[in-house]
BADOSE-113236 format. One record per residue (C-alpha): residue number from 1; chain; x, z, y. Coordinates in nm, 4 decimals. Each point is the difference from the previous one (the first is absolute). Layout:
// BADOSE-113236
REC   lofi   sepa          x          z          y
REC    NUM      A          X          Z          Y
...
// end
This chain:
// BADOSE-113236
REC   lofi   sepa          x          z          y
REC      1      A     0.9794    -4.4477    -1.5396
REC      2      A     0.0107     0.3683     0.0779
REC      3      A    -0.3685     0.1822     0.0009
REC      4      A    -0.1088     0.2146     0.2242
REC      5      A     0.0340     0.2904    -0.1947
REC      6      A     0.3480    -0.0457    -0.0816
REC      7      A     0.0972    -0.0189     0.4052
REC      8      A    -0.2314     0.2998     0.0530
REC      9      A     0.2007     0.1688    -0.2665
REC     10      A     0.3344    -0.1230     0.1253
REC     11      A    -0.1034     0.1027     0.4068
REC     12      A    -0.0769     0.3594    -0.1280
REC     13      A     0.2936     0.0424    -0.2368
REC     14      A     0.1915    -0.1350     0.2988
REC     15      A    -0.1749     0.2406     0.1973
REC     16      A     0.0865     0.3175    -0.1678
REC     17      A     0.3264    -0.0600    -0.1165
REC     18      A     0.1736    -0.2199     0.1770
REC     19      A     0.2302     0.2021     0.2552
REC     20      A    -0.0821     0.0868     0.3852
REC     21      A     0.1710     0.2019     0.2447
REC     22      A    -0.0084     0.3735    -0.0061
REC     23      A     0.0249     0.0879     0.3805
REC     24      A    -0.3960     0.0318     0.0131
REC     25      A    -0.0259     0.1830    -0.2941
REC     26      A     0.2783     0.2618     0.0558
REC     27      A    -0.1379     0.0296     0.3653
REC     28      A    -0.3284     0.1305    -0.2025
REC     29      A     0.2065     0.2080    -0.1795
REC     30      A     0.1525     0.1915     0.2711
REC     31      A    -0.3409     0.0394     0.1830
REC     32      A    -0.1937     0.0771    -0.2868
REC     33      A     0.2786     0.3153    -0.0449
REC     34      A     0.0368     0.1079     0.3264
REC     35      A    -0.3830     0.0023     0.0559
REC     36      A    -0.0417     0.1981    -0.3377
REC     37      A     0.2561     0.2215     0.0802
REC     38      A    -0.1971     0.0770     0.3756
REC     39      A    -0.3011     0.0765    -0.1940
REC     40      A     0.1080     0.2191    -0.2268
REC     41      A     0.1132     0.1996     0.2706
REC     42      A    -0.2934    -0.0032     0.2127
REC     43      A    -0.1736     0.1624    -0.2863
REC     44      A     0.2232     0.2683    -0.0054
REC     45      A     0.0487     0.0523     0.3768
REC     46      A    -0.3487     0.0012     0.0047
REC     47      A    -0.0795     0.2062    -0.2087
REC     48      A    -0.2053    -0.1808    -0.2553
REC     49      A     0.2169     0.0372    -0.2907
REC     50      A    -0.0844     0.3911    -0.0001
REC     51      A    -0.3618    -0.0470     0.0751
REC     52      A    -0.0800    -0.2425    -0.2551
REC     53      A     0.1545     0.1051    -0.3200
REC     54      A     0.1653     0.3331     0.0798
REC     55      A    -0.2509     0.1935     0.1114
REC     56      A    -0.3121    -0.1450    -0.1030
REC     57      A    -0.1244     0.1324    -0.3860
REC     58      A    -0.1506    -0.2963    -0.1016
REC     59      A     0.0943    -0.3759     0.0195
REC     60      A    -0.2303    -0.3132    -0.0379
REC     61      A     0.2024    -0.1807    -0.2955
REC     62      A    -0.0612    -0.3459    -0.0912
REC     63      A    -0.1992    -0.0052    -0.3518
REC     64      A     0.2403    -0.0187    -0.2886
REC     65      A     0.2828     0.1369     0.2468
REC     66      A    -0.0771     0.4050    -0.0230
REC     67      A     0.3042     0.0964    -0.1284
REC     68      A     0.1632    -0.1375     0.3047
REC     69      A     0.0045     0.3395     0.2072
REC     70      A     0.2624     0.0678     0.3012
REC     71      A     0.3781     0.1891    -0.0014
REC     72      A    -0.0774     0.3778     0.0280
REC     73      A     0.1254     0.1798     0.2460
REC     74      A     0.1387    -0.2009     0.2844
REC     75      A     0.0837    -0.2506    -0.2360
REC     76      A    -0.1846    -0.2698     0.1445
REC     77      A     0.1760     0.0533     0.3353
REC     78      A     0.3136    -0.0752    -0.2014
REC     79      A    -0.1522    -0.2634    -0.1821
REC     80      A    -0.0744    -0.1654     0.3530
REC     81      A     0.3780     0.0291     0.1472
REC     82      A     0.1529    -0.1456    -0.3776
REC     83      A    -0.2573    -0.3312     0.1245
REC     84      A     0.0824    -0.0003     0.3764
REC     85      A     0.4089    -0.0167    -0.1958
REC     86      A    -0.1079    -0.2998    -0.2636
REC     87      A    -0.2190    -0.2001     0.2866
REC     88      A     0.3013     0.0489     0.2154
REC     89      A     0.2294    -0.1396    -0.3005
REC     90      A    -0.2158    -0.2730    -0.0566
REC     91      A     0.0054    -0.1185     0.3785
REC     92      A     0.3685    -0.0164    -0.0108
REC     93      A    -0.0042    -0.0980    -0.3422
REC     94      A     0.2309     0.2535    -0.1717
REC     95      A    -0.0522     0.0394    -0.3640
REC     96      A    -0.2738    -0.2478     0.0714
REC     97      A    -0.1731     0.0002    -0.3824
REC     98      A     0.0182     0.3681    -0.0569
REC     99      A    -0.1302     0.1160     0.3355
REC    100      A    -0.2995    -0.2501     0.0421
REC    101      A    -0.1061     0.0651    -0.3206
REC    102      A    -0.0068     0.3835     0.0469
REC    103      A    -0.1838    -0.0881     0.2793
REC    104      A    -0.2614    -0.1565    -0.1719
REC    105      A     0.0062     0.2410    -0.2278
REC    106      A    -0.0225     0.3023     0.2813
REC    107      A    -0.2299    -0.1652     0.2265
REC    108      A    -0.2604    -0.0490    -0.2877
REC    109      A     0.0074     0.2950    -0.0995
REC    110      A    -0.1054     0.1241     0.3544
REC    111      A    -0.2582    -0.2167     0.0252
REC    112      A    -0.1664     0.0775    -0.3511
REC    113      A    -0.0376     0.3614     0.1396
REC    114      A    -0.2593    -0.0010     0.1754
REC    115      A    -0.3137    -0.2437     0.0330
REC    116      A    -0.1014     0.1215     0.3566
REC    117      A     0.3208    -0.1501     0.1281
REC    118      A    -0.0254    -0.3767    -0.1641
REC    119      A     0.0935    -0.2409     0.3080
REC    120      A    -0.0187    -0.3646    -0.1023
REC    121      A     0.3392    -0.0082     0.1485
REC    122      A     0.1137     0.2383    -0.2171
REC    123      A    -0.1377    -0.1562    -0.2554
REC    124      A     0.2768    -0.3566     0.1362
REC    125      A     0.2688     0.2539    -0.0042
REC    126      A    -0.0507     0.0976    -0.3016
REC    127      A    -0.0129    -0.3796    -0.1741
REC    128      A     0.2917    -0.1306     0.2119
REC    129      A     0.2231     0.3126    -0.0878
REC    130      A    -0.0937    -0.0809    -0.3659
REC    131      A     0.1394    -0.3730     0.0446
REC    132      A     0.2992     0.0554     0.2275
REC    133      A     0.2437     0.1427    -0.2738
REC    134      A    -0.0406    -0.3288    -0.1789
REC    135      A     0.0835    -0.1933     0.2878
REC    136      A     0.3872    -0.1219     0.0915
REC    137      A    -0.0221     0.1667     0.3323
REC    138      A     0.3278     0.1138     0.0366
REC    139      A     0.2090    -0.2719    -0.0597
REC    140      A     0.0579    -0.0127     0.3820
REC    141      A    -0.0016     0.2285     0.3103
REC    142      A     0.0272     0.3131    -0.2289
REC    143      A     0.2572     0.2868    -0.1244
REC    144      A    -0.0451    -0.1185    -0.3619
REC    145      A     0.1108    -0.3815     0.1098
REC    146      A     0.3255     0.1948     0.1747
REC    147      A     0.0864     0.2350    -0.2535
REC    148      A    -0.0542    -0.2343    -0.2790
REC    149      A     0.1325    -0.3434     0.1225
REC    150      A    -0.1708    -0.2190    -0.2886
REC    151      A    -0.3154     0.0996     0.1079
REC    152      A     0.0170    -0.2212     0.3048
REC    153      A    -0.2139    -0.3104     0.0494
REC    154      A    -0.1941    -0.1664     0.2515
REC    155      A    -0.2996    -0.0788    -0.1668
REC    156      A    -0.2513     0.1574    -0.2196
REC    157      A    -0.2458    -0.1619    -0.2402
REC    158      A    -0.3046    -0.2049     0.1663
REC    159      A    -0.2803     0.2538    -0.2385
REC    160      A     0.1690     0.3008     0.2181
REC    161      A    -0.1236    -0.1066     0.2863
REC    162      A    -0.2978    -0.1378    -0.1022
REC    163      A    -0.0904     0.3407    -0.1155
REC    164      A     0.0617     0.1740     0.3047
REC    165      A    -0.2424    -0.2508     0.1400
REC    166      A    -0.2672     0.0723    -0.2373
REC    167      A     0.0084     0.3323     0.0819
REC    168      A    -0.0751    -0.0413     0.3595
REC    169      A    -0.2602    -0.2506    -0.0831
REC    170      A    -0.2173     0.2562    -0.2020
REC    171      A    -0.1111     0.2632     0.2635
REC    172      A    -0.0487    -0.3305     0.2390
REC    173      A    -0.2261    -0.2189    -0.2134
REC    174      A    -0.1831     0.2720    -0.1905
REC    175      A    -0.0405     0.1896     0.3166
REC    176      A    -0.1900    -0.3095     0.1589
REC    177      A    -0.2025    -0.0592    -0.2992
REC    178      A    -0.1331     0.3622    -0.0047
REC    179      A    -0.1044    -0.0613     0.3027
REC    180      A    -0.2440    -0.2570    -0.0383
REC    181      A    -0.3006     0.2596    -0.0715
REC    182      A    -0.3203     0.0547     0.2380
REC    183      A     0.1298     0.3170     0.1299
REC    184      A     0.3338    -0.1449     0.1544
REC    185      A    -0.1603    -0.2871     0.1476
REC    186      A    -0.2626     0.2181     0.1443
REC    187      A     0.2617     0.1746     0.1291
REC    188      A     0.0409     0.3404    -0.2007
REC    189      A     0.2181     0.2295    -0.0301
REC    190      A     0.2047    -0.1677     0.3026
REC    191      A    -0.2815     0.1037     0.2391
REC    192      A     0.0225     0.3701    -0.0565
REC    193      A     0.4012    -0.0119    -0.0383
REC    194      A     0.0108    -0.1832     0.3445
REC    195      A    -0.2561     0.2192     0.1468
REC    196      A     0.2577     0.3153    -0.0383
REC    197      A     0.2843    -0.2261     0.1759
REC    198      A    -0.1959    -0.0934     0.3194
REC    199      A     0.2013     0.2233     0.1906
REC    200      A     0.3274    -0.2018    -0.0238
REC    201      A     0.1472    -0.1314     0.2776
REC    202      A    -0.0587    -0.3419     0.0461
REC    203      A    -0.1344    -0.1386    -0.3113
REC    204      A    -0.2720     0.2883    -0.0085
REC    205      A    -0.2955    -0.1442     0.1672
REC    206      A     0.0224    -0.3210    -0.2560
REC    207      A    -0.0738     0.2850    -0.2962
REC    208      A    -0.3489     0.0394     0.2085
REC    209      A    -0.1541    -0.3176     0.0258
REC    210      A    -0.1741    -0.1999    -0.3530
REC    211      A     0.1065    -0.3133     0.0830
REC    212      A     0.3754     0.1025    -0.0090
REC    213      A    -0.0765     0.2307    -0.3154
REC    214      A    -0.1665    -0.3016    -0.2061
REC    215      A     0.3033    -0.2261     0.1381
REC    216      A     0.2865     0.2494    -0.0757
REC    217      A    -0.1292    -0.0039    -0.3760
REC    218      A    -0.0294    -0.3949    -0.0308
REC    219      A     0.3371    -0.0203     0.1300
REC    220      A     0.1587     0.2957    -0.2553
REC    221      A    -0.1624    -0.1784    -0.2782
REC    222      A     0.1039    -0.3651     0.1034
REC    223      A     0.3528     0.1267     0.0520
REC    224      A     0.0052     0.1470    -0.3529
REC    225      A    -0.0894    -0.2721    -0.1841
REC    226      A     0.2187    -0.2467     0.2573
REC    227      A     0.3098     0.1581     0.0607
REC    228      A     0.1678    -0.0675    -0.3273
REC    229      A    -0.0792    -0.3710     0.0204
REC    230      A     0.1284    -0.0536     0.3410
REC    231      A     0.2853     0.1953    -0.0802
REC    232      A     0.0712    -0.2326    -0.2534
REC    233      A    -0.0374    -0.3229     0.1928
REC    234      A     0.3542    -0.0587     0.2246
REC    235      A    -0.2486    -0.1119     0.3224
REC    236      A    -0.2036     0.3142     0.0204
REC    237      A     0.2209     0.2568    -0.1079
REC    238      A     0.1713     0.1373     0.2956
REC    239      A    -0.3443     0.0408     0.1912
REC    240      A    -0.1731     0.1234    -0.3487
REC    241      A     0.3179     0.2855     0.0554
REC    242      A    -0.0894     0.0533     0.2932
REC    243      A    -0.3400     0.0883    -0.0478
REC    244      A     0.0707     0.1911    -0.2669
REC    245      A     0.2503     0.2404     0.2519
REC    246      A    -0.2770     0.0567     0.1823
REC    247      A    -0.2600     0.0699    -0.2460
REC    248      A     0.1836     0.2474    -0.1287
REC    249      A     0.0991     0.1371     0.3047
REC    250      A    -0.3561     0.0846     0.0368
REC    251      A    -0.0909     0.1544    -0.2970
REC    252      A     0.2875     0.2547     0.0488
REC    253      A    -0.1544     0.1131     0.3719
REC    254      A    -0.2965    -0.0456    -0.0954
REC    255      A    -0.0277     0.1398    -0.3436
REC    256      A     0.3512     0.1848    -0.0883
REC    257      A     0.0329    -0.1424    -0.3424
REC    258      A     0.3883     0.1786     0.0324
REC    259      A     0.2539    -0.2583    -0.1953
REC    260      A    -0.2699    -0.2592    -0.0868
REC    261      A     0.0055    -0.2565     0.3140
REC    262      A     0.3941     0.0558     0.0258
REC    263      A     0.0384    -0.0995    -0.3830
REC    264      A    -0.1946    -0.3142     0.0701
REC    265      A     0.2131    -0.1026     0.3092
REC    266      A     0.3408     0.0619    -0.1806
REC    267      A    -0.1124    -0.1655    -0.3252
REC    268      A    -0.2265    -0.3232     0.1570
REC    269      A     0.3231    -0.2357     0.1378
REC    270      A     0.0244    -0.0048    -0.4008
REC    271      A    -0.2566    -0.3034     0.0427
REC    272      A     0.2986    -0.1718     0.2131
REC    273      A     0.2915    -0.1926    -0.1269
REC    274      A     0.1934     0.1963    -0.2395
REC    275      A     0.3474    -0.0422     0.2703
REC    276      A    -0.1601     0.0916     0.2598
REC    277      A     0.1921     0.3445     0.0962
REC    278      A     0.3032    -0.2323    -0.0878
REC    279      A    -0.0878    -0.2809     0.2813
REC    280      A    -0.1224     0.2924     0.2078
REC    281      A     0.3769     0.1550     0.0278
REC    282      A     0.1173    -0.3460     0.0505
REC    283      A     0.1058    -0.0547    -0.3604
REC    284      A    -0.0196    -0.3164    -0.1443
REC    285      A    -0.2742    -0.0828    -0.2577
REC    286      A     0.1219    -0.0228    -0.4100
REC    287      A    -0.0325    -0.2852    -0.2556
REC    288      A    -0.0631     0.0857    -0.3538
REC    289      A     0.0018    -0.2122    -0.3043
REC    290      A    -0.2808     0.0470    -0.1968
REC    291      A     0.0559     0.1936    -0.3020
REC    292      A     0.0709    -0.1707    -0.3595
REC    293      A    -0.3128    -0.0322    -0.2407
REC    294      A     0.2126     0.0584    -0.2723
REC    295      A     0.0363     0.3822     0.1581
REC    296      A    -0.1324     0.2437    -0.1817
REC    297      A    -0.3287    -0.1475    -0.0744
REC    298      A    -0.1582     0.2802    -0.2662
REC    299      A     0.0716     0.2196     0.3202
REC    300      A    -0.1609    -0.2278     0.2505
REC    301      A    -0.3250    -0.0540    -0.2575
REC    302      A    -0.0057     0.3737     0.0031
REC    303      A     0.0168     0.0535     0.4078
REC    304      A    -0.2740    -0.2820     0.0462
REC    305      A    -0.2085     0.2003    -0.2736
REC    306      A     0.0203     0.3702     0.1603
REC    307      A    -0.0990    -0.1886     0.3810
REC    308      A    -0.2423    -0.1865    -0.1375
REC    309      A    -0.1833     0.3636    -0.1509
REC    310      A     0.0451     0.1596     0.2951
REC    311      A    -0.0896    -0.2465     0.2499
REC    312      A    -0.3555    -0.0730    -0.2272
REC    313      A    -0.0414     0.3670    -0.0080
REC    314      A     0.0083     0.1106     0.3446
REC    315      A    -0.1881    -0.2981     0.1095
REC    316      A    -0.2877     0.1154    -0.2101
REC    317      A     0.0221     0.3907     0.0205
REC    318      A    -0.0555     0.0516     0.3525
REC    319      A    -0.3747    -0.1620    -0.1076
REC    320      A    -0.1062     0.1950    -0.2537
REC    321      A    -0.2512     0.2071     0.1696
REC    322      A    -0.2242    -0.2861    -0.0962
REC    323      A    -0.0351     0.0991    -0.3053
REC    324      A    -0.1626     0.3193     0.0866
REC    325      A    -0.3254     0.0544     0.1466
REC    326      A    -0.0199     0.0737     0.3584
REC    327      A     0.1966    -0.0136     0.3445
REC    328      A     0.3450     0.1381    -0.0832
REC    329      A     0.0025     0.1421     0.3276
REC    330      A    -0.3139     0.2494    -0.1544
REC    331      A     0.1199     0.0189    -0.3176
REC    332      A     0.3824    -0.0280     0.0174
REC    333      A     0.0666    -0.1808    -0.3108
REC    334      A     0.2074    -0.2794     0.0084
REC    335      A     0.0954     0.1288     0.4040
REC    336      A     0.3630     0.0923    -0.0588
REC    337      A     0.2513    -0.2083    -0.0908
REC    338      A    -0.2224    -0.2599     0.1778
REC    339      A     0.1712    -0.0780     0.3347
REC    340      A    -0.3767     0.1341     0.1244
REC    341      A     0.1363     0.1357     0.3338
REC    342      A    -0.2110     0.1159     0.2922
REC    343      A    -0.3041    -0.0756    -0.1841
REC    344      A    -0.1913     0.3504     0.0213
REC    345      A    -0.0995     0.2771     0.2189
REC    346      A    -0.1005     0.2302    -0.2527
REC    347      A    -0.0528     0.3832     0.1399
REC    348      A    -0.1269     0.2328    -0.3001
REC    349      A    -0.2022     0.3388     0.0201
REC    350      A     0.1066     0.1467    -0.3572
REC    351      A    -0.0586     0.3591    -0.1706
REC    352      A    -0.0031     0.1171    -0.3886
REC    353      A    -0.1949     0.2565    -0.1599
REC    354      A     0.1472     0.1143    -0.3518
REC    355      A    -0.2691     0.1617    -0.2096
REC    356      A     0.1179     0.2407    -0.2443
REC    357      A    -0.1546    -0.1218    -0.3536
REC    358      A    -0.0297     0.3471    -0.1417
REC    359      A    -0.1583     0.1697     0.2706
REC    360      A    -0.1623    -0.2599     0.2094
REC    361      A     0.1469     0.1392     0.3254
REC    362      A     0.1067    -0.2498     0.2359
REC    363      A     0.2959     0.0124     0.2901
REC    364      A     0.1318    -0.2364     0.2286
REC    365      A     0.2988    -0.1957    -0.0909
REC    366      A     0.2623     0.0280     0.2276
REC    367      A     0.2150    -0.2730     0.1829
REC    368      A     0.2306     0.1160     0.2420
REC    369      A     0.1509     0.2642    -0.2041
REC    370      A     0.2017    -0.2550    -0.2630
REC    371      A     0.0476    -0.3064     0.2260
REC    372      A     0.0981    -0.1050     0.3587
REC    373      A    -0.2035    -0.1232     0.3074
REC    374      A     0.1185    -0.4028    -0.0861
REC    375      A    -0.0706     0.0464    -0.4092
REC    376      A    -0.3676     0.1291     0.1252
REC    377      A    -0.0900    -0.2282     0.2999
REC    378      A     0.0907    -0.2793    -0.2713
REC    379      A    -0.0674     0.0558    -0.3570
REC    380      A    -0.3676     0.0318     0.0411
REC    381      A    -0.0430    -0.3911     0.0614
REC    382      A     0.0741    -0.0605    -0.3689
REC    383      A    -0.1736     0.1219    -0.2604
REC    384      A     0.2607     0.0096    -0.2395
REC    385      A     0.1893     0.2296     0.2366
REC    386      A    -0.3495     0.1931     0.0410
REC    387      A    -0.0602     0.0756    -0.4049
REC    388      A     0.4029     0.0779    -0.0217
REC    389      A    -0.0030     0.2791     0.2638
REC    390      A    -0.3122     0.0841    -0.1985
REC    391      A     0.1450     0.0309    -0.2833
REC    392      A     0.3051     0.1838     0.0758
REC    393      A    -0.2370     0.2785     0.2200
REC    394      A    -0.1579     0.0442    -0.3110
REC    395      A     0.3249     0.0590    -0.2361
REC    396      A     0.0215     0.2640     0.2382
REC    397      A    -0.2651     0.1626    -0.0234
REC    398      A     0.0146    -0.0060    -0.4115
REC    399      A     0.3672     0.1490     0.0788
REC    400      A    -0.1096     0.2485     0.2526
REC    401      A    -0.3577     0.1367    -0.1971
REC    402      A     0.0637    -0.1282    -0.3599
REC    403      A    -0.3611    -0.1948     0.0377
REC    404      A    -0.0946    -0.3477    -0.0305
REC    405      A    -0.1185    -0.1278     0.3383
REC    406      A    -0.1896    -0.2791     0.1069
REC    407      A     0.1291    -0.2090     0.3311
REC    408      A    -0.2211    -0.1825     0.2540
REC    409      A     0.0196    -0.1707     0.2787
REC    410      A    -0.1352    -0.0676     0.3301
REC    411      A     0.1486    -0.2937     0.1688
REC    412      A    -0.1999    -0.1958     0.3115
REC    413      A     0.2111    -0.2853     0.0940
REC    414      A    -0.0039    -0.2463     0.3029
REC    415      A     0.1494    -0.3284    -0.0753
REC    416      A     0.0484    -0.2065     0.3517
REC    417      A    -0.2096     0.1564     0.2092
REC    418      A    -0.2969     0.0136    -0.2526
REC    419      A    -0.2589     0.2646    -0.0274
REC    420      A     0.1669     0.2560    -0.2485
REC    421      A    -0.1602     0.0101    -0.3491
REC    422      A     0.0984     0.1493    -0.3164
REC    423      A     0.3376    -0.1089    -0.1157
REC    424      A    -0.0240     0.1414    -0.3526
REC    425      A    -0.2753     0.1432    -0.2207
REC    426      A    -0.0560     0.3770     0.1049
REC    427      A    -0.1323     0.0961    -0.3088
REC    428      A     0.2444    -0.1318    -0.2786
REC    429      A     0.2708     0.2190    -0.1329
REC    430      A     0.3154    -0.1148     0.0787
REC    431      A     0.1783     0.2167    -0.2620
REC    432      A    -0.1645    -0.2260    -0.2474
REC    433      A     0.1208    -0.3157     0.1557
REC    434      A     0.2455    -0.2021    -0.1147
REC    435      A     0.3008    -0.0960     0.2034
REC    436      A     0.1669    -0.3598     0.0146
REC    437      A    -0.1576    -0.3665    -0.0891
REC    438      A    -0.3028     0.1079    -0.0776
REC    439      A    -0.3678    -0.0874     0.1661
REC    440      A    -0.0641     0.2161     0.2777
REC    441      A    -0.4251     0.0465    -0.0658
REC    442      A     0.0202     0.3112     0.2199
REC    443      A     0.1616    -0.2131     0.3342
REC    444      A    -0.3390    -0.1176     0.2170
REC    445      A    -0.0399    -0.3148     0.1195
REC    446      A     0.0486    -0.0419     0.3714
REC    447      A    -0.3285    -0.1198     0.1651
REC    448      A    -0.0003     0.1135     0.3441
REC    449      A     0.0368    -0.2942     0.2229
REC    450      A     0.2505    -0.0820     0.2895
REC    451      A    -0.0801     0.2019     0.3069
REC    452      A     0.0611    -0.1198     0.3732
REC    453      A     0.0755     0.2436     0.1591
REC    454      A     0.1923     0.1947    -0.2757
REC    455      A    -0.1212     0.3240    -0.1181
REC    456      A     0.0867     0.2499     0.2258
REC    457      A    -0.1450     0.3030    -0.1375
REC    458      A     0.2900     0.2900    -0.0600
REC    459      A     0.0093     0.0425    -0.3942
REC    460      A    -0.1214     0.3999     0.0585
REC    461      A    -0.3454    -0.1410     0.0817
REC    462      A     0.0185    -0.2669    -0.2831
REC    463      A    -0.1920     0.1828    -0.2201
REC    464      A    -0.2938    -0.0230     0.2343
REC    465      A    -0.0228    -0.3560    -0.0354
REC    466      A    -0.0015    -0.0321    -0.4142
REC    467      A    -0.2299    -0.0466    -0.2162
REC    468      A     0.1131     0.2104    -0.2526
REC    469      A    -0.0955    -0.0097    -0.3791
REC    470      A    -0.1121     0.3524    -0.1234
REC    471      A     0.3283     0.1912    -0.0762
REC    472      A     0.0592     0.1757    -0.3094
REC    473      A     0.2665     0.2189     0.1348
REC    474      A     0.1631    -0.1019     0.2908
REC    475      A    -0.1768     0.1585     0.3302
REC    476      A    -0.1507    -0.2702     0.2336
REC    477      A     0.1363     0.1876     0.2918
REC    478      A     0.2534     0.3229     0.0854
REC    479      A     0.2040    -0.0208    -0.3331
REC    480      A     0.1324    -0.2788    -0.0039
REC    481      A     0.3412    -0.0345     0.2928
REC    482      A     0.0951    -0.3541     0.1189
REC    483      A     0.3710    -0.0923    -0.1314
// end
């Protein structure tokens, strides 16, 4: 008699490599390109591309990633029209391989640049361009399957579009689980976003009132953890779809999250039956066999290994923060890579003073001058952006005098509404800090407590309302500039 283990084993070899029809998939394909391809060119129309790493002297690179530094010149505005040409080439699926994995390799590369620009969606871009060059998308529907005849075929391995799946699972499920935390279900951040959106037509006078604020957040947290599930069950998907149109519809009026909501409603009717842009042109639906177990089973041991890895990993990774004392929304470890979206309000007052070691005169460190209005508004809710920009104001000092400095920092943060308090230690050099995986003893712990209504003091006066600890060398007032 057959155990259980053995038809578990058999439903998920079945599962992953048994084959299904490739209309669904290839219809991700072509929206996937053509929505990449609309991007990139929004940055450069908008001019974003030259703002944030052509004129800008200093970038917030990823720890271990500093070498990664943009085109000079107006290369990067080239490097942006070679990936609106390869996203294009993927949608139609010409030289499918090549061009989706130089798109991988050209869309990482922008998005290791700079810290201050990590989107979580980005951060889905990024992992589905890294999977789609493994992926028999262009066996139909595509210049590669014209020019090269013996490409053609109907049907692409079950695991192919399982992974797609996956993919859109992650910033779902992880989203709703960050979201179980006493701030969200209190209501914060949404109440302050919404707040700044009561002037839409229509839908603005919901944005005042608590009772639709609390409700609003239950719902976007039930609907995270539920869509995928009722996606996935035939009786609830097409209403599940539904709802998911017009959640997404929301968050781009409401929010302008750019090619995020879009993404979601071109890559969601994955969840449906594999034929279904086949049956939805009036084709008829295909029968496959099931493949031979005799094929290529070293291969098939080795496929099943690599999901399995992956799967495990990004299940876990998205919880690591954990592992590391404090709210991740304070401390930012563990937030990226985390699916932890819409979870903070986090406006920072932030100046440096570099002391020069051999002569014990101290100036203010300046913001402005190396980096743009987005890097500064941003980097100063992380304080492993904080002791970077530290660290790089004080290389240039050293370069400038030929003196060792010392960097510090003042940096009053308001996290949801809170009181602001001291993000960071004011008195620790950051020069002597190490970057990376290391304990942070000089981040504070947050201990001011949820505020109704939120803080509404403008961060000039902040100052006024600290307790400050006596200050070695930073000036409790007039020398040190908000970013």
């Amino acid at each position: 008699m057959e155990s259980q283990l053995e038809r578990y084993r058999k439903s998920v070899k079945e599962h992953l490599f048994d084959p299904v029809d490739g209309a669904s998939s290839v219809f991700f394909r072509v929206a996937f390109g053509l929505l990449l391809a609309k991007w990139a060119w929004d940055y450069l129309e908008m001019g974003r591309v030259r703002a944030f790493y052509i004129e800008p002297q200093f970038n917030f690179t990823y720890f271990g990633f500093d070498w990664v530094r943009p085109w000079p010149g107006d290369g990067m505005i080239i490097h942006f029209l070679v990936l609106i040409v390869l996203a294009i080439c993927m949608a139609a699926g010409f030289l499918y391989r090549v061009s989706s994995l130089l798109f991988a390799l050209g869309f990482t590369y922008v998005f290791l640049l700079d810290r201050t620009n990590y989107q979580n969606h980005y951060y889905l871009i990024a992992l589905i361009a890294w999977w789609l060059p493994w992926l028999p998308l262009n066996r139909m529907v595509s210049v590669d399957a014209w020019l090269w005849p013996r490409l053609q075929c109907q049907s692409i391995p079950g695991w192919g579009l399982w992974m797609i799946r996956f993919h859109i699972f992650l910033p779902y499920f992880f989203g709703g689980i960050a979201k179980i935390n006493a701030d969200w279900l209190l209501g914060e951040p949404l109440r302050t976003m919404f707040l700044s959106q009561s002037d839409l037509p229509i839908i603005g006078w919901l944005f005042e009132s608590e009772l639709c604020v609390w409700l609003l957040g239950v719902l976007a947290l039930i609907f995270d953890l539920a869509v995928v599930p009722l996606l996935l069950i035939k009786k609830t998907r097409v209403w599940a779809f539904v709802v998911c149109i017009i959640f997404h519809l929301m968050n781009s009026v409401i929010f302008h999250i750019h090619v995020f909501p879009w993404m979601m409603i071109a890559a969601t009717p994955i969840f449906f039956e594999p034929n279904w842009p086949r049956r939805l042109l009036g084709g008829k639906p295909l029968h496959f066999e099931a493949m031979p177990t005799s094929s290529s089973t070293t291969l098939q041991k080795v496929i099943s290994s690599v999901i399995f890895c992956y799967v495990v990993f990004h299940c876990t990774w998205p919880l690591r923060h954990h592992l590391y004392e404090g709210d991740a929304s304070w401390t930012e470890r563990g937030h990226y890579f985390a699916w932890r979206m819409m979870l903070r309000g986090k406006p920072v007052l932030l100046g440096y003073a570099i002391r020069d070691s051999q002569t014990g005169q101290v100036v203010d460190g300046t913001i402005q001058r190396y980096i743009n209005l987005e890097q500064s508004e941003k980097f100063g809710r992380d304080p492993e952006m904080i002791l970077h920009f530290a660290q790089f104001i004080g290389s240039k000092y050293k370069e400038s005098t030929g003196h060792q400095c010392e960097v510090y920092a003042l940096a009053l943060a308001s996290l949801n509404g809170r009181k602001p308090q001291l993000l960071i230690d004011p008195n620790v050099d950051l020069m002597g800090e190490p970057r990376g995986l290391y304990r942070r003893s000089w981040v504070l712990p947050q201990n001011e407590p949820l505020r109704r209504p939120a803080w509404d003091v403008p961060a000039a006066k902040w100052r006024e309302h600290v307790d400050l600890p006596e200050l070695k060398f930073l000036s409790k007032s007039g020398a040190i500039e908000p970013n």
